[in-house]
Backbone as a chain_set.jsonl record, in Angstrom:
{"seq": "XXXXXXXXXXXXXXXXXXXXXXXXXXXXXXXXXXXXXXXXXXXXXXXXXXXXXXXXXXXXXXXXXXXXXXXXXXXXXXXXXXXXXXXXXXXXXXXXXXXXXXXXXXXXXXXXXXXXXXXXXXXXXXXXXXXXXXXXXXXX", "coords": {"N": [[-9.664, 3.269, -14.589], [-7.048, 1.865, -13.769], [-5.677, 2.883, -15.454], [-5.645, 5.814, -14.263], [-4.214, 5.29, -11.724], [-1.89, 4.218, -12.16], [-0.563, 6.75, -13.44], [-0.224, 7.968, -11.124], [0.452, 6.857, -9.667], [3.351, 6.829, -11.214], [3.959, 9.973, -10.687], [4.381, 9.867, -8.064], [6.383, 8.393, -7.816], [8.276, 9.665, -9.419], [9.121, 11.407, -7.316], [10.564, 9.51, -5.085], [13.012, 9.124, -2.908], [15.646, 8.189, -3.851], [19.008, 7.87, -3.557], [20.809, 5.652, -2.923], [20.233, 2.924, -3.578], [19.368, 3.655, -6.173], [16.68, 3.044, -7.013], [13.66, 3.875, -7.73], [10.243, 4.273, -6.522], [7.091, 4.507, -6.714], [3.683, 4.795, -5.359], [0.14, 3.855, -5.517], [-3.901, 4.336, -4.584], [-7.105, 3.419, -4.654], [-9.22, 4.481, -2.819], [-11.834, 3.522, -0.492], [-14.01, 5.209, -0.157], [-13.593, 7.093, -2.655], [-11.69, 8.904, -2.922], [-8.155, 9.195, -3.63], [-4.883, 8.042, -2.393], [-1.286, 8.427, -2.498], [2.166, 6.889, -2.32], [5.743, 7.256, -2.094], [9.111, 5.847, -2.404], [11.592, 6.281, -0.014], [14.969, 6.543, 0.84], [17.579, 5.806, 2.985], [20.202, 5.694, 4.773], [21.07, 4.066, 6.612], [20.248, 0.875, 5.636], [17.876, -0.693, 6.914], [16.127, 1.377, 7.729], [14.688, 1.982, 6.012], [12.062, 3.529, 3.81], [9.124, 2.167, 2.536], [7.153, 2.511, -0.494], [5.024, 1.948, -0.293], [3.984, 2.056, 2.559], [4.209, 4.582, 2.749], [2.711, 5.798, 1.516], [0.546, 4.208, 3.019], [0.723, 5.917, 5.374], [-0.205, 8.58, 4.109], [-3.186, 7.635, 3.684], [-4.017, 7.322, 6.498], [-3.55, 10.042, 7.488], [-5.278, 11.543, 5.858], [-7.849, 10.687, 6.549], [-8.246, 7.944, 6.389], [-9.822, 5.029, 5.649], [-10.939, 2.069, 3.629], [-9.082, 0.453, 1.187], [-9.153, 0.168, -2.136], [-8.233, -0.597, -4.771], [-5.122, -0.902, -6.066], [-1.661, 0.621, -6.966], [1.79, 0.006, -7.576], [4.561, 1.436, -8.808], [7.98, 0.714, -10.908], [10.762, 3.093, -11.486], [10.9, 2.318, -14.548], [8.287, 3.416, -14.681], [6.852, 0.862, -14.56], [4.342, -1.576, -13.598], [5.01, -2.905, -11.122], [6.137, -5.653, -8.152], [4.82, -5.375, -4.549], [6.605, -5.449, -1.989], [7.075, -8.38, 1.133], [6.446, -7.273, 3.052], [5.225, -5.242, 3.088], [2.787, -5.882, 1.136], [1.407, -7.375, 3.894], [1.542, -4.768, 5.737], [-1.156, -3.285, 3.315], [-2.688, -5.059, 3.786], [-3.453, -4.833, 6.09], [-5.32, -2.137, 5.848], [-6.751, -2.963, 3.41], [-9.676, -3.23, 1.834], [-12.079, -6.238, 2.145], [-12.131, -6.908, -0.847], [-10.017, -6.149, -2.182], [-8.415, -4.92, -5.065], [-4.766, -5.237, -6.373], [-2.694, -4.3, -9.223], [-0.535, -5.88, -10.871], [2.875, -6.748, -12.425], [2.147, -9.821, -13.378], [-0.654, -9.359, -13.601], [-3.708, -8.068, -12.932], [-4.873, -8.831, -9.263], [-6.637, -10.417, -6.646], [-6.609, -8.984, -2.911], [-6.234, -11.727, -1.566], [-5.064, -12.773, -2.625], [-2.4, -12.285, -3.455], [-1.815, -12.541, -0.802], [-2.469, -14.701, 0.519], [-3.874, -16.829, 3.267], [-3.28, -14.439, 5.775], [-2.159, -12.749, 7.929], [-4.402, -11.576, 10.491], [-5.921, -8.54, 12.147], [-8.053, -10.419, 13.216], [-6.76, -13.088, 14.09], [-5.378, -12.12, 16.159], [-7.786, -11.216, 17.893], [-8.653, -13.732, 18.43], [-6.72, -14.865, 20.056], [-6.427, -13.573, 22.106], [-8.75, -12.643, 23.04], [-9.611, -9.896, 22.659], [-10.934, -7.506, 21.02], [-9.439, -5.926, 18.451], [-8.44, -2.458, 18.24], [-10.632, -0.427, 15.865], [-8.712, 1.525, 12.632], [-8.181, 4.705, 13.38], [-9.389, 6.551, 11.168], [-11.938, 4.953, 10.34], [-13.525, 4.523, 12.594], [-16.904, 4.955, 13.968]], "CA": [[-9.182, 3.433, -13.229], [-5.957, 1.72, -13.474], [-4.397, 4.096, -16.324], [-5.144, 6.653, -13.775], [-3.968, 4.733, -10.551], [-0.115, 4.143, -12.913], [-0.201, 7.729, -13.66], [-0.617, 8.969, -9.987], [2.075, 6.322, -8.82], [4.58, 7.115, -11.812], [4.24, 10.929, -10.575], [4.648, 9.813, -6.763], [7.614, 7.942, -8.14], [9.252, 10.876, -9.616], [9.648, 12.089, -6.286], [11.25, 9.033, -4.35], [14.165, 9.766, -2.758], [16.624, 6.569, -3.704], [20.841, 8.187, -3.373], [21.58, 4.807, -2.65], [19.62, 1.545, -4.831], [18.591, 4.198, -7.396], [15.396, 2.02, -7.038], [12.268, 4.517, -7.465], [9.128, 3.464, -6.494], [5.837, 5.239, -6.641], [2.383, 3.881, -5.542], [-1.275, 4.863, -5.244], [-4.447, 3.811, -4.425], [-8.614, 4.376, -4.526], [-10.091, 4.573, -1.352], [-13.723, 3.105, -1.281], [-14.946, 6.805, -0.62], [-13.157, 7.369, -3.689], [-9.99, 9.281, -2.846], [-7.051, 9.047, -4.303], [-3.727, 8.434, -2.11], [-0.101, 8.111, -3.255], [3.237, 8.02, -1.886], [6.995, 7.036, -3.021], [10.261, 5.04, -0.771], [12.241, 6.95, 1.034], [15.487, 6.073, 1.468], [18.408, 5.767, 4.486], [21.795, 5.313, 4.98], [20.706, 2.881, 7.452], [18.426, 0.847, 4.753], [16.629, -1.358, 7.494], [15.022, 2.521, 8.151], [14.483, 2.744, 4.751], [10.35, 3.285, 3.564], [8.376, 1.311, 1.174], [6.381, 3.399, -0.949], [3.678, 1.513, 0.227], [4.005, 2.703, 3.651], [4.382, 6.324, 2.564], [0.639, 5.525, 1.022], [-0.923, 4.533, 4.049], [0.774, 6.874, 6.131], [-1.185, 9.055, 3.5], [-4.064, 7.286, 4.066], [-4.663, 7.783, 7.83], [-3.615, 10.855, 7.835], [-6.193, 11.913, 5.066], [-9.215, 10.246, 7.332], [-8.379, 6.365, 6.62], [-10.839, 4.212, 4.843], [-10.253, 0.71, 2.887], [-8.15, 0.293, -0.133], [-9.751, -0.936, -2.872], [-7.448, -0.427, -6.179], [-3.457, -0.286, -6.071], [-0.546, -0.281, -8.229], [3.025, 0.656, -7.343], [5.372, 1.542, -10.317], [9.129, 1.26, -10.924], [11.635, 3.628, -12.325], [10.491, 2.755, -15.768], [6.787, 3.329, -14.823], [5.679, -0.228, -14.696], [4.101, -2.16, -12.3], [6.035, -3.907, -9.631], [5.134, -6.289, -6.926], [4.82, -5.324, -3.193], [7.486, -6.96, -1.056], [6.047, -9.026, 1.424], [6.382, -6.248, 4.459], [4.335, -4.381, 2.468], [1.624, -6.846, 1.522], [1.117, -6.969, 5.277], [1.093, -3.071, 5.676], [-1.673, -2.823, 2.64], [-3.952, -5.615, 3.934], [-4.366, -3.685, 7.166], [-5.951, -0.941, 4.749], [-7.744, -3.283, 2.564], [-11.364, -3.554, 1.704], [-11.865, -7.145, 1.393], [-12.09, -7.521, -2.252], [-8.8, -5.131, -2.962], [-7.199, -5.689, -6.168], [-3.741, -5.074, -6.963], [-2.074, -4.047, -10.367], [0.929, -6.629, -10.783], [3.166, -7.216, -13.281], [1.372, -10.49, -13.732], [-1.808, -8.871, -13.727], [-4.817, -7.794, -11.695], [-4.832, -10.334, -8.124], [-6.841, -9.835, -4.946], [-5.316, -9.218, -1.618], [-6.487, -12.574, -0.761], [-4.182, -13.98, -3.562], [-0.654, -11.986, -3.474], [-1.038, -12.71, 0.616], [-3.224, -15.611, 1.145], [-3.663, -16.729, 4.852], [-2.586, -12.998, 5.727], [-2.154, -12.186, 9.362], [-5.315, -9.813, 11.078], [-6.628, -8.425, 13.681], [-9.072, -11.688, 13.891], [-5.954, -13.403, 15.021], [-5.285, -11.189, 17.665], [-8.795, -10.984, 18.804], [-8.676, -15.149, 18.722], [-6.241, -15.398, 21.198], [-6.286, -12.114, 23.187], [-10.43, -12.244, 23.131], [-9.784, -8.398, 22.906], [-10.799, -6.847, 19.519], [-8.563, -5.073, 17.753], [-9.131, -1.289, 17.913], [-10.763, 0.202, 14.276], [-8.063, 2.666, 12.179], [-9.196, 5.901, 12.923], [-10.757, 6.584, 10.001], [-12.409, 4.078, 10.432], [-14.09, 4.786, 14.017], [-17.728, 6.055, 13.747]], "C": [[-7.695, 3.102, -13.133], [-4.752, 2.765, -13.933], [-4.7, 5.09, -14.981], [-4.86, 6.931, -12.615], [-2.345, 4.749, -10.949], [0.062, 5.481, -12.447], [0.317, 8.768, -12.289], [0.603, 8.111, -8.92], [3.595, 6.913, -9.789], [4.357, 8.802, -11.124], [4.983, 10.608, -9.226], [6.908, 9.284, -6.817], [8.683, 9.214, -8.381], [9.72, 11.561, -8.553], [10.118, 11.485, -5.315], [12.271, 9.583, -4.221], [15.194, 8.096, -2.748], [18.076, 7.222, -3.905], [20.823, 6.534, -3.718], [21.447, 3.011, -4.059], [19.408, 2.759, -6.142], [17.06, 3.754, -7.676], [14.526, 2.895, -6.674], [11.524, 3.778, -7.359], [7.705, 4.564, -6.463], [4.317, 4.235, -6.72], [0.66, 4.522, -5.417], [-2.413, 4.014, -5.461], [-5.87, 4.478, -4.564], [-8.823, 3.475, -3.547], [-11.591, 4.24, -0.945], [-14.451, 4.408, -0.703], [-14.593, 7.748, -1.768], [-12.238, 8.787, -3.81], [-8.897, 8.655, -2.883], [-5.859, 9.372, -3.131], [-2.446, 7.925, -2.455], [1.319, 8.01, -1.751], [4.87, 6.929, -2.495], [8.06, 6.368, -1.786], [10.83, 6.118, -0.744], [13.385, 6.129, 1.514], [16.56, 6.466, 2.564], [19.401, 5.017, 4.109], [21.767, 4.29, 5.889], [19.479, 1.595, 6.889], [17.525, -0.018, 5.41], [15.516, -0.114, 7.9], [14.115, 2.941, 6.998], [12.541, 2.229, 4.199], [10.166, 2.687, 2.666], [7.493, 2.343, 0.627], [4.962, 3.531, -0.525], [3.113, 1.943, 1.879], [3.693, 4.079, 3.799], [2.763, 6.678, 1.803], [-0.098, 5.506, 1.798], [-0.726, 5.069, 5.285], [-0.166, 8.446, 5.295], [-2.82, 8.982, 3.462], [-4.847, 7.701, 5.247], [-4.615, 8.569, 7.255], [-4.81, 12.127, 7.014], [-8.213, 11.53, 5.746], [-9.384, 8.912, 6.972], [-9.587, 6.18, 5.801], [-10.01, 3.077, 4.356], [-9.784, 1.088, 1.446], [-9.055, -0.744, -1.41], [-9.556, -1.235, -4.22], [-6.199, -0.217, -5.619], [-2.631, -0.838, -6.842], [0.485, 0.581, -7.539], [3.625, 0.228, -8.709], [6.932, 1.427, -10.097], [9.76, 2.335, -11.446], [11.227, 3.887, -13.476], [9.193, 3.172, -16.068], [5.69, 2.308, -15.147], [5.544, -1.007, -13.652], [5.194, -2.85, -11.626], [5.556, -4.519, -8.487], [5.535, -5.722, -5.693], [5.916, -6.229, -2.248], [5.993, -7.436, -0.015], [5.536, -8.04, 3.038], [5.269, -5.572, 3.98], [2.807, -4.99, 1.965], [0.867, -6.568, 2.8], [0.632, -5.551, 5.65], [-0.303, -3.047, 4.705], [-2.633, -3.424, 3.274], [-4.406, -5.521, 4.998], [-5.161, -3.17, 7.033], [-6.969, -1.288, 3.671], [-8.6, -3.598, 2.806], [-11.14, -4.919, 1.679], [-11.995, -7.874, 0.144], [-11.337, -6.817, -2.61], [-8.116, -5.783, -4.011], [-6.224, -4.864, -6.331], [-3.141, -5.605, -8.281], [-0.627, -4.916, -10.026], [1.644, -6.766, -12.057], [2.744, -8.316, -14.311], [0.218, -10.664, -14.045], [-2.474, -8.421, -12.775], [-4.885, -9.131, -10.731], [-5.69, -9.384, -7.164], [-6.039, -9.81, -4.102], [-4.943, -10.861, -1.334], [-5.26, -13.641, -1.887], [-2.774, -13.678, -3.551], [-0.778, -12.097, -1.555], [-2.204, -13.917, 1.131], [-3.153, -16.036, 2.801], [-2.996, -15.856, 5.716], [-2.685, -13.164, 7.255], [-2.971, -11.258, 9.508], [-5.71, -9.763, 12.118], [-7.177, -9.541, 14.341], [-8.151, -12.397, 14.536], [-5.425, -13.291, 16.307], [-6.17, -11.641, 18.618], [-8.987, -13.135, 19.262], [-7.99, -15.686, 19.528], [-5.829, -14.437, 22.462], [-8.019, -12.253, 23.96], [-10.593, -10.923, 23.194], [-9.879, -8.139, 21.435], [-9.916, -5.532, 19.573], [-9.308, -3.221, 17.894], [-9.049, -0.815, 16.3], [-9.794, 1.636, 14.096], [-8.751, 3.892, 12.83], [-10.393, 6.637, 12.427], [-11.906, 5.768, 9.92], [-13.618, 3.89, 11.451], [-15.474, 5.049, 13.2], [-18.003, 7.507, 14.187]], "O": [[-6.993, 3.893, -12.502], [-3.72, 3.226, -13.443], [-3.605, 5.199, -14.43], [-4.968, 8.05, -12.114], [-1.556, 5.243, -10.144], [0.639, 5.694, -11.38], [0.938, 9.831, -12.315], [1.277, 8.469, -7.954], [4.633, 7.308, -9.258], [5.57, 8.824, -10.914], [6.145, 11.005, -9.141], [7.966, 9.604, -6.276], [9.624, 9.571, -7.672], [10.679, 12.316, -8.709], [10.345, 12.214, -4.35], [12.695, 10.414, -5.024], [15.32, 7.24, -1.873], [18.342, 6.816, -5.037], [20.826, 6.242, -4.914], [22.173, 2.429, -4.866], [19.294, 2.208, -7.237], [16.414, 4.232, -8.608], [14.333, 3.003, -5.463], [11.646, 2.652, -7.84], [7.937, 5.61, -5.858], [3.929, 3.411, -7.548], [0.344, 5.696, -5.225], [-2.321, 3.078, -6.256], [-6.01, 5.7, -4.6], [-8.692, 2.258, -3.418], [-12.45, 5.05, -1.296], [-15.66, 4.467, -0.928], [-15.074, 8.871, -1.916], [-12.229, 9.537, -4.785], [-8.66, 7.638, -2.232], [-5.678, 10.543, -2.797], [-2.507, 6.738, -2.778], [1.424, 8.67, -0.717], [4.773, 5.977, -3.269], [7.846, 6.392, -0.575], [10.513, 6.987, -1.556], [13.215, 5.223, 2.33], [16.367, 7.57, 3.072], [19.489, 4.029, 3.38], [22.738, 3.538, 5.809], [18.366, 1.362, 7.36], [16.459, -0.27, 4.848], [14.371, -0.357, 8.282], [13.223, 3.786, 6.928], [11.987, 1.129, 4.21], [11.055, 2.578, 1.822], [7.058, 3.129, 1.469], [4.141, 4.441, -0.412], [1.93, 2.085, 2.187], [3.078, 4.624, 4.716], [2.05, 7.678, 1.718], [-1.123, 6.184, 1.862], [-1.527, 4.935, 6.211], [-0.7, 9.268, 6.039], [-3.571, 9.939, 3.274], [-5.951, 8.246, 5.218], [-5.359, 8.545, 6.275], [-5.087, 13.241, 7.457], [-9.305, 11.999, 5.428], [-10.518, 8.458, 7.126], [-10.249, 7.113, 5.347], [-8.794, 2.976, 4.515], [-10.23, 2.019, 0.776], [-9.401, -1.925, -1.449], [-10.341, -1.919, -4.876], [-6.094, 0.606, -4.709], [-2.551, -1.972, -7.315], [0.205, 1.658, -7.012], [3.411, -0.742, -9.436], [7.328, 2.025, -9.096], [8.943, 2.748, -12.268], [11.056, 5.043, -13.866], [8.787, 3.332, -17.22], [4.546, 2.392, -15.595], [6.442, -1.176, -12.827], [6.267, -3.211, -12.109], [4.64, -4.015, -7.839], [6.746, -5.504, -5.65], [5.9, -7.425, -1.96], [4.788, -7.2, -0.09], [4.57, -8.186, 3.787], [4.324, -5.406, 4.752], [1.775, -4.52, 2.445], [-0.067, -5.77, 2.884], [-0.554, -5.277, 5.833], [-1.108, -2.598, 5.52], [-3.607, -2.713, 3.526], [-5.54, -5.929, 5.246], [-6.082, -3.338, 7.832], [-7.761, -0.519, 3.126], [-8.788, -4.25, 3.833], [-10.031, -5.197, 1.222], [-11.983, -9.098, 0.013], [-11.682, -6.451, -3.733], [-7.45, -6.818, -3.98], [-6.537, -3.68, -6.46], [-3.021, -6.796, -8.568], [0.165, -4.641, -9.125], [0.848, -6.938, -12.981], [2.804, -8.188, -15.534], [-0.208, -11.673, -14.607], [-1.925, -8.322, -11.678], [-4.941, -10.267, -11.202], [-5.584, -8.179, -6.939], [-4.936, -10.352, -4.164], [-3.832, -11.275, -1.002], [-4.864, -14.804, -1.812], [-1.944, -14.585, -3.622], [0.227, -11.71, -0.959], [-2.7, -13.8, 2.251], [-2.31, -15.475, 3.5], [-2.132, -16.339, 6.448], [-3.568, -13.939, 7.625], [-2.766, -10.167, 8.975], [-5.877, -10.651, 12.954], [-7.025, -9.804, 15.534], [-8.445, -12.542, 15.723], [-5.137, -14.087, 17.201], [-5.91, -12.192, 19.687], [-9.419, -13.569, 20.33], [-8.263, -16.819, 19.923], [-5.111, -14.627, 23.444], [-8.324, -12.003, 25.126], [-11.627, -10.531, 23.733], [-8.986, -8.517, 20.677], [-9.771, -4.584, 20.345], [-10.48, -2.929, 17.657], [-8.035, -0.769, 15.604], [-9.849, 2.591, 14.871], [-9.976, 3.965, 12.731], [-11.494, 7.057, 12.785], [-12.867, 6.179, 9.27], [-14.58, 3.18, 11.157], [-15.41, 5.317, 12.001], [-18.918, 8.147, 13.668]]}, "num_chains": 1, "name": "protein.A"}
């Protein structure tokens, strides 16, 4: 699974758009209905506009019919893993199943370990008393 989780971020990679850092990124993920989505940064002359690859994944995600995340690796440049900033963390564990592992440089980690005490919906709903509305995809 992972060789062919790399392979599907190093392609995504090949198609970042970095002018500015030169800093490719390519990422990709399995979906626990077992689709495959990818996507690469995007960058901006303005770089607080500028995408995370990881973003460009689970804007892939919805728009494919949403579900949880339950494998991911993002790649650099040279085609090896790389960690998630921490914006991105956040963004993924929206999306994650709760037993998602991520491909790290350091190795395979759960969500629950590259973002421990993560910010979620339950927070929300703990001081709103309003639950969170489900992704989309997600809806029945």
């Amino acid at each position: 699974m992972w060789a062919r989780l790399r392979a599907l971020a190093t392609e995504a990679m090949r198609c970042a758009y970095a002018p500015y850092s030169h800093f490719r990124v390519g990422a990709a993920a399995l979906v626990d209905d077992g689709r495959l989505v990818s996507g690469c940064n995007v960058e901006n002359a303005g770089y607080g506009v500028t995408l995370c690859a990881e973003c460009g994944l689970v804007s892939e995600l919805v728009r494919t019919g949403g579900g949880r995340l339950i494998a991911f690796v993002c790649v650099d440049g040279d085609a090896r893993p790389c960690s998630p900033c921490g914006r991105c963390r956040q963004v993924l564990s929206e999306h994650a199943h709760p037993d998602m592992l991520l491909d790290l440089p350091s190795g395979v980690m759960s969500i629950d370990q590259v973002l421990p005490d993560r910010f979620t919906s339950a927070d929300i709903e703990r001081v709103t008393g309003t639950a969170a509305p489900l992704p989309e995809g997600d809806r029945p």
